[in-house]
C-alpha positions in Angstrom: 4.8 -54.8 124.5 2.1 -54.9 121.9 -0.1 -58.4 122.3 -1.6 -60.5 119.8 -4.9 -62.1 119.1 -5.2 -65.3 121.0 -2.1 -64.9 122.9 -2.9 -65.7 126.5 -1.6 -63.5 129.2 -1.6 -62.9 133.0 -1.2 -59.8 135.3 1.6 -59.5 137.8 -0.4 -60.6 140.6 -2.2 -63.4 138.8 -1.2 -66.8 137.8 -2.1 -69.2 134.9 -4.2 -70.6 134.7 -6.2 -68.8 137.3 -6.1 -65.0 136.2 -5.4 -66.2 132.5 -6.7 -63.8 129.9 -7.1 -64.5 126.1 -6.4 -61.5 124.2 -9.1 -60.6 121.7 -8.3 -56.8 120.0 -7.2 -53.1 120.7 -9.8 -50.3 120.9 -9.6 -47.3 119.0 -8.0 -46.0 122.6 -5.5 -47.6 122.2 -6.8 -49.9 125.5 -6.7 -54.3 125.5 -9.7 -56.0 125.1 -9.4 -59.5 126.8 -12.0 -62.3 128.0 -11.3 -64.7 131.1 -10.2 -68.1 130.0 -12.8 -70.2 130.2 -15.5 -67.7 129.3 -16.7 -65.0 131.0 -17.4 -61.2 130.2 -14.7 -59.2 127.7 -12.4 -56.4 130.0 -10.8 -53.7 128.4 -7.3 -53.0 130.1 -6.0 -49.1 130.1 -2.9 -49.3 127.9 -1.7 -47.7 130.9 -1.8 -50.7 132.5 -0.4 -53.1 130.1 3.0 -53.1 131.8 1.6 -55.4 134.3 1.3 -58.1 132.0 2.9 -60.9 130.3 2.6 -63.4 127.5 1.7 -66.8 129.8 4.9 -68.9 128.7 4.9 -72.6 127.1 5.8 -74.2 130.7 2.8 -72.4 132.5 0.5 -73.1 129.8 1.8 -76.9 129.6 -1.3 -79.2 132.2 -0.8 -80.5 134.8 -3.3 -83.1 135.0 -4.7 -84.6 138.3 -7.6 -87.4 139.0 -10.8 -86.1 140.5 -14.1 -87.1 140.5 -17.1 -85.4 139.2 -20.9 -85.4 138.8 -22.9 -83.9 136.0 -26.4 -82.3 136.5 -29.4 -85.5 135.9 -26.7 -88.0 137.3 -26.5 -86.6 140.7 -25.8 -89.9 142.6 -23.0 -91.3 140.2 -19.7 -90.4 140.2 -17.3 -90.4 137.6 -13.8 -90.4 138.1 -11.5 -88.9 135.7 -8.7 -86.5 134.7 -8.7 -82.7 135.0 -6.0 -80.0 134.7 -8.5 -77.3 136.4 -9.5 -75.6 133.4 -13.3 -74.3 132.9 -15.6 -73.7 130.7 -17.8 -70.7 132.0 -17.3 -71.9 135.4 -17.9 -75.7 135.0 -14.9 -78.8 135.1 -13.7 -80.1 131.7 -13.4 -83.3 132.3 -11.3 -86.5 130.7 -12.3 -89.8 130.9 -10.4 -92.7 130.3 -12.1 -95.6 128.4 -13.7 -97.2 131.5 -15.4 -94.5 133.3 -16.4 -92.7 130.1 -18.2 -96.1 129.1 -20.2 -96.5 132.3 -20.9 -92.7 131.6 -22.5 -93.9 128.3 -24.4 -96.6 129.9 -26.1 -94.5 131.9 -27.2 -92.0 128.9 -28.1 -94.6 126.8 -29.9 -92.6 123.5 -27.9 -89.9 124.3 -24.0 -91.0 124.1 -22.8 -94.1 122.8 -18.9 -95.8 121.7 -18.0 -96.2 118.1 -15.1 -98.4 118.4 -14.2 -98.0 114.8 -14.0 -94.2 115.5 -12.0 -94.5 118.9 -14.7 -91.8 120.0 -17.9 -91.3 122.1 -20.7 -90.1 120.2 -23.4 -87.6 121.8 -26.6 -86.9 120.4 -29.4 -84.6 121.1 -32.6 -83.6 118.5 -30.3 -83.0 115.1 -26.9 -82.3 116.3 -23.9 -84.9 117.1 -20.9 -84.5 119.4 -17.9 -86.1 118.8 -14.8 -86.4 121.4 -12.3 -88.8 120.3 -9.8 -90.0 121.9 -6.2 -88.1 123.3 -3.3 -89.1 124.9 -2.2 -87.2 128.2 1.0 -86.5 129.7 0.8 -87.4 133.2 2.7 -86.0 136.1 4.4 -89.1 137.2 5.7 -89.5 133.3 3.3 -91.9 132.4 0.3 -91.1 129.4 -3.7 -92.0 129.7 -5.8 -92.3 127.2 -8.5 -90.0 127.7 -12.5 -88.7 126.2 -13.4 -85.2 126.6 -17.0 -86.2 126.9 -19.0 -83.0 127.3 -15.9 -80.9 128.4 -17.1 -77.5 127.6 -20.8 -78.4 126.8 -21.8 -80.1 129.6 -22.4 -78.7 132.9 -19.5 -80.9 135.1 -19.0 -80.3 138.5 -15.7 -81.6 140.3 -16.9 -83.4 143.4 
């Protein structure tokens, strides 16, 4: 089977979202170049061993979102409790907020992240640049949906307590 470019896959002996690879090319060899999901350094795969992987389907790569609480680096004694479906960024949580905790976030960074109401988003700010995460709705595991705020998911450095 001959991947494609962005297609996520898994080995045999891996499951997603854990061993999750995203495909990036084919060498002149013939072999897979891949990089962890999440981030992390790019593997080439023998074509050899290709066999041992598949194309991660809709159903595995549909979250499953759970609460948890997490801490970010500077706000060491709060925590903030949110949504997360265990993905990572280079080894950090990816948080979702819902409205609540991700305005008590903004309180705390005041000058650095604020509400625009108008925008349904949080704003973060730093020297020149501006972050926006605006609001998403999630599927929840008991059928329900939240309203959520990525705020900082794969910028910030979020820990999950």
């Amino acid at each position: 089977m001959e991947f494609k470019s962005g297609q996520l896959i898994v080995r045999d002996d891996t499951r997603h979202p854990t061993g999750t690879l995203v495909v990036d090319h084919y060498d002149e060899n013939g072999n897979l170049l891949a990089y962890p999901l999440g981030g992390g350094f790019g593997l080439s795969i023998p074509a050899s061993d290709l066999v041992r992987f598949s194309v991660v389907t809709k159903d595995e790569a549909t979250p499953i979102y759970k609460k948890a609480r997490f801490i970010i680096e500077g706000l060491d004694d709060n925590e903030f409790e949110g949504w997360t479906a265990g993905e990572r960024w280079n080894g950090w949580a990816k948080p979702l907020f819902e409205l609540e905790a991700a305005k008590r976030l903004a309180e705390l960074l005041v000058g650095q992240l604020r509400y625009d109401s108008t925008a349904d988003a949080f704003i973060g700010s730093s020297e020149d640049e501006e972050e926006v995460w605006a609001a998403e709705t999630i599927d929840l595991p008991d059928g329900g949906q939240a309203k959520v705020y990525g705020i900082g998911a794969g910028f910030w450095i979020w820990d999950t307590v």
